[in-house]
C-alpha positions in Angstrom: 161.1 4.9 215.5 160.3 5.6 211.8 158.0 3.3 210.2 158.7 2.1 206.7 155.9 0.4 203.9 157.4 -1.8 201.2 155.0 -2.6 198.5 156.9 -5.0 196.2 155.8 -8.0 194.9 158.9 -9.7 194.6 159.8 -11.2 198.2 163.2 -12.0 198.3 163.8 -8.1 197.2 160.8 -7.6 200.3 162.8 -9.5 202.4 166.1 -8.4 201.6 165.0 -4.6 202.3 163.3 -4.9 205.4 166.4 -7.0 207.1 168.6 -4.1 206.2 166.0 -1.9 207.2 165.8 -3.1 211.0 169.0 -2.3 211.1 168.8 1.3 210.9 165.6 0.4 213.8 162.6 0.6 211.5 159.6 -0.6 211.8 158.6 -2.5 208.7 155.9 -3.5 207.1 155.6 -5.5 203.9 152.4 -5.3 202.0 151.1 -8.7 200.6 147.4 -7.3 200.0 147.7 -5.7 196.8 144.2 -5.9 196.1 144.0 -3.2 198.8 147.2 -1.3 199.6 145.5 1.9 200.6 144.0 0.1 204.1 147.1 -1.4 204.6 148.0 2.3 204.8 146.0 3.3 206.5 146.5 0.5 209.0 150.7 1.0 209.6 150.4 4.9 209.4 154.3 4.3 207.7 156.4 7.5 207.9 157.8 6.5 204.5 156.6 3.9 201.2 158.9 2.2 198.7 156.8 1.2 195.9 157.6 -1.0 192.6 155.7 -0.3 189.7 154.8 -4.0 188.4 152.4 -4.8 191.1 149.7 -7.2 190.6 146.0 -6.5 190.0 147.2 -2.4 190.7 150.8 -0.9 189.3 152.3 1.3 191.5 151.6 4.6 189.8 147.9 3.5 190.8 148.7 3.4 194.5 150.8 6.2 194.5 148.2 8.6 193.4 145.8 6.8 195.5 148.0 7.6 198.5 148.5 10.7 197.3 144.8 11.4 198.0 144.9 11.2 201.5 148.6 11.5 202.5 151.9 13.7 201.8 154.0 11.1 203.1 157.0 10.2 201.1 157.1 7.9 198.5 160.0 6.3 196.9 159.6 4.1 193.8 162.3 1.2 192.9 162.0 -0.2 189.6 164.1 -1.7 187.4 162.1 0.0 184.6 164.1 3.1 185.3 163.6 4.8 181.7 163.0 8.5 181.6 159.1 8.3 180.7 158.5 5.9 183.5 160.7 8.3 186.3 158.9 11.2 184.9 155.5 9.0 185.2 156.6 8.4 188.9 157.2 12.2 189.5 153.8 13.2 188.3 152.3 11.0 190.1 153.2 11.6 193.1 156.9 10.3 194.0 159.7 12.0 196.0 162.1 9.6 194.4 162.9 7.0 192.1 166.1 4.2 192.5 166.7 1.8 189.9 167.2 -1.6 190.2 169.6 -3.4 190.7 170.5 -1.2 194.1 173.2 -1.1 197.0 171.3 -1.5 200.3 173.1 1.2 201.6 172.5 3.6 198.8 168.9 3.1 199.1 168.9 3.7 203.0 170.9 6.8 202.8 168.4 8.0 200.3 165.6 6.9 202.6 167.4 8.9 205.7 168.0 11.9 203.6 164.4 12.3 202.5 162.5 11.8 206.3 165.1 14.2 207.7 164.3 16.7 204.8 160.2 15.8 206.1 159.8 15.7 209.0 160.6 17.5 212.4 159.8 14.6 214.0 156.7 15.3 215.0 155.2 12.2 213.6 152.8 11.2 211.1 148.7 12.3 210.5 146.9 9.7 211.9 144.3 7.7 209.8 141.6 5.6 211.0 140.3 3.1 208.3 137.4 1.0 208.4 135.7 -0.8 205.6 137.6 1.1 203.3 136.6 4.3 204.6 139.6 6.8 205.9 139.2 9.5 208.1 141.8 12.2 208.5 142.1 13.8 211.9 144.6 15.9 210.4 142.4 17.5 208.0 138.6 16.6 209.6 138.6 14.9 206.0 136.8 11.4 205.7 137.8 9.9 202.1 135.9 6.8 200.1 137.2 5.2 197.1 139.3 7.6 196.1 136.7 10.9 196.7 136.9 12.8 200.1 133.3 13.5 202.0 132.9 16.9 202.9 131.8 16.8 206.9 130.6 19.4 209.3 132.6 19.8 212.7 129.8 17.9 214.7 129.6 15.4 211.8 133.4 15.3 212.2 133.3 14.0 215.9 130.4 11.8 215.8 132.0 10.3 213.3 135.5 10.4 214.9 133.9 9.0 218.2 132.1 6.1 216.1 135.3 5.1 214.3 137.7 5.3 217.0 135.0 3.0 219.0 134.3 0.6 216.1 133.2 -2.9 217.2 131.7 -0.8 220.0 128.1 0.4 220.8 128.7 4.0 222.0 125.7 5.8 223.9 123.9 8.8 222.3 124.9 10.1 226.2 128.6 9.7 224.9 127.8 10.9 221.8 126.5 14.5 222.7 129.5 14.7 225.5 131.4 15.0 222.7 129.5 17.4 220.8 129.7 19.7 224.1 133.1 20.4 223.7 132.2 22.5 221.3 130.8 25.9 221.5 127.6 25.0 221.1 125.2 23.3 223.3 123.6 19.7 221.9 120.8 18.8 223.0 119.2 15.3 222.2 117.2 16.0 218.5 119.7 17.9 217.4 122.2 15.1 218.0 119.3 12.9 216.0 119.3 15.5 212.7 123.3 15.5 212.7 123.3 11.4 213.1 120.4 11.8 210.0 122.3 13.5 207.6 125.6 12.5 208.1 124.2 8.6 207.3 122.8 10.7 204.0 126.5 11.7 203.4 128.0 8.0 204.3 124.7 6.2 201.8 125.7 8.6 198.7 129.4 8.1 199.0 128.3 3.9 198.5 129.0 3.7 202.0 124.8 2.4 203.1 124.2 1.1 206.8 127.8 2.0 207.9 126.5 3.8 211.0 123.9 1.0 212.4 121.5 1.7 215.5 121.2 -0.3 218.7 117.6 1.1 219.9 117.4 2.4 223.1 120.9 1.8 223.6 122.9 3.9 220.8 125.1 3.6 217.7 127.9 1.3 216.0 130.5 1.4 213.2 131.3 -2.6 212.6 
């Protein structure tokens, strides 16, 4: 089942899409955070985003390059300010498509078929985890932070992978280094300690201070 993202602040349009869109046997999601639309993202993992440009707080060109960042998913913008500059605007930033208002349902979800057959093989999505703001990429080993990515070793990778699929969670330093095993090197128990030391000195110069907390003598905690 594809899932689709509909960031539009007017909810009867909302509304409207997402009946016709269960249909067709999406999963939808409509965004009401627009404060924050990049962890709602990162949240629903959507295989597809419609996006208007007159949002509040944030337009949509805004979002679509912040998504744009992180993802290649496609993007389709629906605005009834459909003059060339703005369509050109979308383009730039980012969009696989732009459909003007006032639409036919059934044009927009042929357009919406035709563009995730022309994407994807169906092998699904890249999945994100967010917390706090924070995204981490297992496609890429990436982690991005308002709007900048974090460059990360491999072992900074899986601790931090570990942590953030655990969050909420105190994980042993035991756990920790099982991890690191898989690798081809061998971890032993200060080296664990200098990875843990400067990948916090990573997290702290991104803005993102005491994200990785310690539970003495028992181990560490993304919450």
């Amino acid at each position: 089942m594809y899932r689709l993202m509909i960031v539009e602040d007017d909810r009867g349009i909302a509304c409207a899409i997402k009946e016709q869109a269960e249909l067709w046997d999406f999963e939808v999601y409509v965004s009401e955070n627009f404060r924050d639309i990049l962890s709602d993202f990162a949240h629903f993992q959507p295989h597809i985003v419609l996006m208007d440009i007159s949002l509040p707080f944030f337009n949509g060109y805004h979002w679509c390059s912040e998504i744009r960042r992180i993802s290649s998913v496609p993007i389709i913008f629906i605005s009834s300010a459909a003059d060339n500059m703005n369509i050109v605007m979308a383009v730039n930033m980012g969009a696989d498509d732009f459909i003007a208002k006032p639409f036919d349902h059934s044009v927009l979800m042929a357009k919406i078929q035709a563009l995730l057959r022309r994407t994807y093989d169906f092998a699904g999505s890249v999945p994100l985890i967010e917390h706090k703001g924070a995204i981490l990429d297992t496609g890429d080993n990436s982690l991005s932070f308002g709007g900048e990515k974090i460059p990360l070793t491999k072992n900074e990778y899986k601790i931090l992978l570990c942590l953030m699929q655990n969050k909420g969670k105190v994980v042993s330093r035991e756990r920790l280094m099982e991890k690191l095993w898989e690798s081809d090197s061998f971890i032993d128990d200060n080296t664990l300690t200098v990875n843990i030391n400067r990948l916090r000195k990573k997290l702290d110069g991104a803005g993102l201070e005491d994200f990785i907390q310690t539970k003495f003598g028992v181990g560490y905690i993304v919450k």
